[in-house]
N, C-alpha and C positions, 0 to 999 in steps of 0.2 A: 504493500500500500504506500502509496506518496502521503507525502504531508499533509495536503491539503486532504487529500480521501480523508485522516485521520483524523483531521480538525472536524469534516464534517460526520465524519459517523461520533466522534468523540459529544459532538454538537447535539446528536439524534437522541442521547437521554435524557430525562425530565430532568430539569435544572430549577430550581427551587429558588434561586438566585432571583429566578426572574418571575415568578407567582408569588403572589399574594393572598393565595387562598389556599395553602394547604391545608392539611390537619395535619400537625406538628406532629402531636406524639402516635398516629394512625399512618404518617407519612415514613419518619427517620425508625429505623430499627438496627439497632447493633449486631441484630443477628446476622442480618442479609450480609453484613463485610464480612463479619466472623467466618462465616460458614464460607466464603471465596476465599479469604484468606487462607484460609487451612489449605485451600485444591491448591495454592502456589506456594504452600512451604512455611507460613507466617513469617516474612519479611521483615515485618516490627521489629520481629524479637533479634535481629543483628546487629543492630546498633543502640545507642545510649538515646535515651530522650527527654528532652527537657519542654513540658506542655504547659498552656498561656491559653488561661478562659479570663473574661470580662466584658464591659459591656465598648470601652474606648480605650486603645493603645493599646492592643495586644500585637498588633503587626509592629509600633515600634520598638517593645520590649522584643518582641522575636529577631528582630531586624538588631537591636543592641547587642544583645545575646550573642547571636552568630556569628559578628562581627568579633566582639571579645575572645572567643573560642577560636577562630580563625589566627587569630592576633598571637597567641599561643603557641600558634603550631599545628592545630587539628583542622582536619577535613571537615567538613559540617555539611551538612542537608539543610536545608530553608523549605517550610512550606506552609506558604500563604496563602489569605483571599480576601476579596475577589480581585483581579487583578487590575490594572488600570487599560493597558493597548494591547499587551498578547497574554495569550493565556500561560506561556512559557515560563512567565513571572510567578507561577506559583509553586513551581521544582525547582528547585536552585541549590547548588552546589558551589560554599568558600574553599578555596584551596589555601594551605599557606603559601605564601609570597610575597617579594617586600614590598612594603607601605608604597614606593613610587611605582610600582608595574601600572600601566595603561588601563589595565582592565579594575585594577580598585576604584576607577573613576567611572564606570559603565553607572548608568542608571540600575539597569539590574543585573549587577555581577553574577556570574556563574549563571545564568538560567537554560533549563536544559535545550542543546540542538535540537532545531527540527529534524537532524538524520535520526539521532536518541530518542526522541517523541515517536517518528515515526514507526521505528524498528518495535520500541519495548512493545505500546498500542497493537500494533500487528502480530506480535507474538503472542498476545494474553488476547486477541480478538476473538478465538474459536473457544476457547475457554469460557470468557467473558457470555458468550453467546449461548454455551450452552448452558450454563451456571444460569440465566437470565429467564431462561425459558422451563427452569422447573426446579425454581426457589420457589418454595413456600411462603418466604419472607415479600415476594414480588423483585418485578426487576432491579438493576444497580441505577443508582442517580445519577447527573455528572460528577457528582462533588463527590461520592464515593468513587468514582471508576478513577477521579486524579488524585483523590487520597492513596488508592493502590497503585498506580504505576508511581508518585511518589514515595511509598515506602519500600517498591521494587528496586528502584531505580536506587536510592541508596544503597541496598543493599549489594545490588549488583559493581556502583561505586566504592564499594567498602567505605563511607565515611563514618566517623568516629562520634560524632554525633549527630541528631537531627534535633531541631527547634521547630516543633510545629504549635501553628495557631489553627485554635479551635473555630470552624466556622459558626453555626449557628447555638446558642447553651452552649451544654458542654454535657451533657448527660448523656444525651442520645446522637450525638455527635459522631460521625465518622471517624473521628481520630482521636475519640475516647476506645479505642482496639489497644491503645499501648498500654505497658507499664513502665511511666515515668521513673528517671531517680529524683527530678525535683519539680515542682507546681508553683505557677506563678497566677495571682488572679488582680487584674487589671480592674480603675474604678468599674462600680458594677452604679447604673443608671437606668433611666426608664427607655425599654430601648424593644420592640419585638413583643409589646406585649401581648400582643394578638396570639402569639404564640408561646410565649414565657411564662406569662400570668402577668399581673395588675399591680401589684405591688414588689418592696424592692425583697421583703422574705422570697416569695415564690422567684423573681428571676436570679436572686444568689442561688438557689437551692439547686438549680439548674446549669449554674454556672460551674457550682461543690462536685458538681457529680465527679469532674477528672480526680478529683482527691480518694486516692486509694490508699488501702496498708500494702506498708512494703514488706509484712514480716509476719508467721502464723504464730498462734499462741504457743510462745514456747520455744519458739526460735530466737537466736543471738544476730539475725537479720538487724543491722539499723532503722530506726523508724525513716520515712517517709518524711519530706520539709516541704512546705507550705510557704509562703512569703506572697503578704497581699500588699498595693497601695495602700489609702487610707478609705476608709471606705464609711458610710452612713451607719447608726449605730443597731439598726435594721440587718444591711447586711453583712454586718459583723460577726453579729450574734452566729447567723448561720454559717459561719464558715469556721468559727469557733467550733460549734457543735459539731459538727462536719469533722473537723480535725480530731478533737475527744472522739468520736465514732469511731473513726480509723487509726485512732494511733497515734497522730501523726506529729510531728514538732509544727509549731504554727510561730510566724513573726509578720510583724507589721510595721509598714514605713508609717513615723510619723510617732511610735510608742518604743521599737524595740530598734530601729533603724531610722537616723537622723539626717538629713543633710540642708546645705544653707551655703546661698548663692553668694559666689564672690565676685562677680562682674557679671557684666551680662551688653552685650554689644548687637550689631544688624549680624552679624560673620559667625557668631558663637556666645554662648553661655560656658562661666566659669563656675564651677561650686566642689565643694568638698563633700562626703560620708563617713559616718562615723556610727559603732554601733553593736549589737552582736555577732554581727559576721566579718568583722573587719573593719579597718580605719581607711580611706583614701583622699588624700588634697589634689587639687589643682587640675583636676576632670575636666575634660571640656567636650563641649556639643556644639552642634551646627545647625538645630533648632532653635527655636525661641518658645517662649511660652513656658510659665511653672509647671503645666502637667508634662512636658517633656522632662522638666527634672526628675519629676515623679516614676517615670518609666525610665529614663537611666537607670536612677535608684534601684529600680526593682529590678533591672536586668543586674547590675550589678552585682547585687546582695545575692542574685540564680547562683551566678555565676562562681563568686564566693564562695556561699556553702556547701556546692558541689567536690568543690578542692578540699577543703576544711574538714568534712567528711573523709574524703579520701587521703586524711591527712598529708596532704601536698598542699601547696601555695600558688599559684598564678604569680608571676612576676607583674608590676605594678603598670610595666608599659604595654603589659598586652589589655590593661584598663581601659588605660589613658589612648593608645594606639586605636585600638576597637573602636571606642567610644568616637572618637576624634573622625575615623574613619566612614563611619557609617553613614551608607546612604538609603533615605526612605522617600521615596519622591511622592508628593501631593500634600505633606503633611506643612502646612506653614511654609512649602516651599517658595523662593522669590525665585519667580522664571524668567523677569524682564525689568530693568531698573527705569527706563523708559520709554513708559511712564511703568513706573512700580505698578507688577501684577503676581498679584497671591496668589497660590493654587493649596485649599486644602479641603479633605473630602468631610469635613464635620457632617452627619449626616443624622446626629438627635439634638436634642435640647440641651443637652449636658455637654457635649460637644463645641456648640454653637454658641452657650455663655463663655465657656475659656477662651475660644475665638477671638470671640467679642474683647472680651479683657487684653490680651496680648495684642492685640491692634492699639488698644487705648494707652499700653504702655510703651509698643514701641514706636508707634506714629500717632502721637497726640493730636498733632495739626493736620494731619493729612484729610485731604477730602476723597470718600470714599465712594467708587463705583462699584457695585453690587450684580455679580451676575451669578442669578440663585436657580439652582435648579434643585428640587426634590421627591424621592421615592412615594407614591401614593399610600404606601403604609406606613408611612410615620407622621410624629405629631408634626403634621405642618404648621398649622395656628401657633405653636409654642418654637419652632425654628423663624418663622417669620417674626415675633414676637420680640425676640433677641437680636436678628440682625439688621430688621428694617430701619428701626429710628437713625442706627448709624452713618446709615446711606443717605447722599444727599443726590443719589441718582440708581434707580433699580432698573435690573434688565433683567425679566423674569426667561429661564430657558425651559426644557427637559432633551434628558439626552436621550440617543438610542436605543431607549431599553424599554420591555412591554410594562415596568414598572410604575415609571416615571408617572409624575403628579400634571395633569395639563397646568401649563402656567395662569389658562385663565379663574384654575379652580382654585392653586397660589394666590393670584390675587386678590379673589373671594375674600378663602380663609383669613388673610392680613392685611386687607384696607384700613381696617380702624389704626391701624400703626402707620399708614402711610404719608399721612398729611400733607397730602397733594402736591405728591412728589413726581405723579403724571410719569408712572411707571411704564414702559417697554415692554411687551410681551412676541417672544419668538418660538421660531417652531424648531429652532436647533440651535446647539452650541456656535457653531461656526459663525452663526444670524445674527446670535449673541455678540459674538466678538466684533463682528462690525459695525455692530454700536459704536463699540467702545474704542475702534479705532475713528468713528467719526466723532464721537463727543471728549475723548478722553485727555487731558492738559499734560505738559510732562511732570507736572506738582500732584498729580491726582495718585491716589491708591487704587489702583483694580481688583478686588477679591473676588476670586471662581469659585462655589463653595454649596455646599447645601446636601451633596455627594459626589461618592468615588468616581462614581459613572461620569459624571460633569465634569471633574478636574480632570480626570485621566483624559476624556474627547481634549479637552482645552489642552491639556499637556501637547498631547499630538497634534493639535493643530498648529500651537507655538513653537514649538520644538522643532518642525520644519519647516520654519519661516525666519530668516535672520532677524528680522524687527516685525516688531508687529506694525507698523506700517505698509507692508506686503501684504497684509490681510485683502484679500478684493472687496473692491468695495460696488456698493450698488445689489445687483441680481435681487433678488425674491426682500419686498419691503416688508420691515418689521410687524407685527400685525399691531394692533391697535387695540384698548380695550374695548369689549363687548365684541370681538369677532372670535369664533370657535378656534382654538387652537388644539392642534393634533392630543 
């Protein structure tokens, strides 16, 4: 099979990414991978893994993580989602290598070849096929069939360890198959409730599920480590209790794990850790914004007590290296100085106030262009809520996706916030951006934002365009309010 065959048979199972009407726990079953698993060997079980449930930043702790490890010396597996332009971005393999090699600067280092994709996909195709056609569980999803050729594909790479992020909870999660050596859970916020539950107990409880014992009654097995963010006192509790269930040692940024910013610039953030898994000064990142400190922290502290345990040490610069190194594109990223254009995928409420805050501290003056696009099952009312006041010019999109919220039903939701800001409404990103290549001043702020889907189209549309003044201008006019948009 070619590539492209593989993208699209890979394309041909029900992707849940893109529905909004599943029945969550009638949809995801652990059994269905389980039981394919085993017909290929269980691939998991070859390497080390380090697993990341929450409800925001779990891709940058994963992405921190890997990075550090890489830094070290080890192979790593990366696997993410969803991805921004190719789906390649969600199999990724760090090699060690020095800091200046060409490829540490790739947006998405190590992601697997399309020969790799190709071959592995085609090899597990008639398996795949059969397996699909008389499970009991029902057929594999997409996000099951790349969860497997990602933990094949490792395997077959021999890396030493894999970081994977949890796609949807973390209970019935595809990539709740492993057994982790350490867990990390990212802030947990109202995020999916439709599918999670309604409040912050029931989506922690869901979040808990990756939290296992790593030891039976009676064995000299080490417990299981836990390390959360700081989390509401809701879902604390449950992840407390959760940990007492299983065993498990439990710590938390912000009680058992410290840190506190020592500069903070457009280029990088400076701060130190200190705490029960070690002491580290002089950290630096290439984000902006407090919750990315918070996700250092936590990948950090992974990372830490994994050595700690294994009574070994990390040397300091495979930290500070990691850390420094790491790239996560969409997040707070600046993709154009002029005029200054944000790309970040915030894409709940909880998201979308830290946004808000990090703009307010690190461009106070700047005048803000707004181009928001959003998934029809989130709380849109409470994302336009948060970012409309700040904007002194909205261009509502949706991207490509069967998701997407129409911008005229955005509008709806968040006129009372808009105060006759005589908002834009388009039928696609691109539409969008040509807005903002006609209105936009070189003193202006541009933020792309609302979701992944949105930043990532805007990623690829900027990204190959020297300046956004090559954006074409003119073709298909903006629509207007009160006319139907896609």
């Amino acid at each position: 099979m070619s590539y492209l065959e593989v993208i699209k048979y890979l394309d041909s199972f029900v992707n849940y990414e893109k529905k909004t009407d599943c029945l969550y726990k009638e949809s995801l079953k652990l059994e269905r991978i389980e039981g394919f698993l085993r017909i290929i060997g269980n691939p998991q079980e070859s390497f080390k893994s380090v697993h990341i449930a929450g409800t925001k930043g779990k891709g940058s702790v994963c992405a921190f993580s890997a990075y550090i490890l890489r830094e070290a010396g080890y192979k790593v597996g990366l696997f993410t989602s969803p991805h921004l332009s190719d789906v390649r971005e969600r199999i990724r393999i760090l090699r060690p290598q020095p800091v200046d090699s060409l490829t540490c600067r790739e947006d998405f280092e190590g992601m697997i070849p399309k020969k790799d994709l190709a071959n592995l996909a085609g090899r597990l195709k008639p398996k795949i096929d059969k397996y699909c056609s008389i499970s009991q569980y029902g057929p594999l999803s997409f996000f099951e069939i790349y969860t497997i050729l990602a933990f094949e594909y490792f395997k077959e790479q021999k890396v030493d360890f894999a970081v994977l992020e949890t796609g949807l909870g973390g209970r019935l999660d595809a990539t709740n198959v492993v057994k982790p050596i350490i867990c990390g859970i990212t802030s947990i916020s109202y995020d999916h409730t439709n599918n999670l539950g309604n409040s912050l107990t029931e989506i922690a409880a869901e979040k808990a599920g990756i939290i296992k014992a790593s030891q039976l009654p009676g064995s000299s097995a080490p417990k299981s480590i836990v390390i959360s963010a700081p989390q509401e006192e809701e879902a604390i509790k449950v992840l407390r209790d959760k940990c007492a269930q299983e065993n498990a040692e439990f710590y938390e940024i912000g009680r058992d794990i410290k840190f506190n910013l020592v500069s903070s610039s457009l280029d990088h953030q400076e701060f130190n850790i200190r705490g029960n898994l070690g002491r580290f000064n002089n950290l630096r990142i290439k984000f902006l914004g407090p919750h990315q400190l918070i996700n250092a922290t936590l990948a950090s502290s992974l990372i830490s007590a994994m050595f700690i345990r294994g009574r070994d040490n990390l040397k300091i610069n495979a930290f500070k290296k990691g850390l420094l190194n790491t790239s996560w594109p969409a997040r707070f990223e600046i993709i154009s100085r002029k005029p200054l254009i944000v790309l970040d995928g915030a894409h709940n409420v909880a998201s979308a106030v830290v946004l808000v805050e990090t703009l307010k501290q690190n461009f106070p003056e700047k005048k803000v262009i707004l181009v928001l696009g959003i998934s029809r099952d989130k709380d849109v009312k409470g994302i336009t809520r948060a970012f409309f006041p700040i904007a002194q010019r909205v261009i509502l999109t949706c991207a490509d996706n069967p998701r997407v919220a129409r911008p005229m039903d955005i509008l709806s939701e968040g006129k009372e916030f808009l105060k006759d800001k005589n908002p834009a409404i388009t039928r696609s990103v691109l539409e969008a951006l040509k807005i903002v290549h006609s209105c936009a001043a070189k003193d202006s702020l541009v933020l792309v934002t609302g979701s992944l889907f949105v930043a990532g189209e805007a990623r690829g549309i900027i990204k190959n365009l020297p300046v956004l003044s090559e954006l074409p201008v003119g073709g298909q006019a903006a629509e207007k309010p009160g006319r139907r948009a896609r």
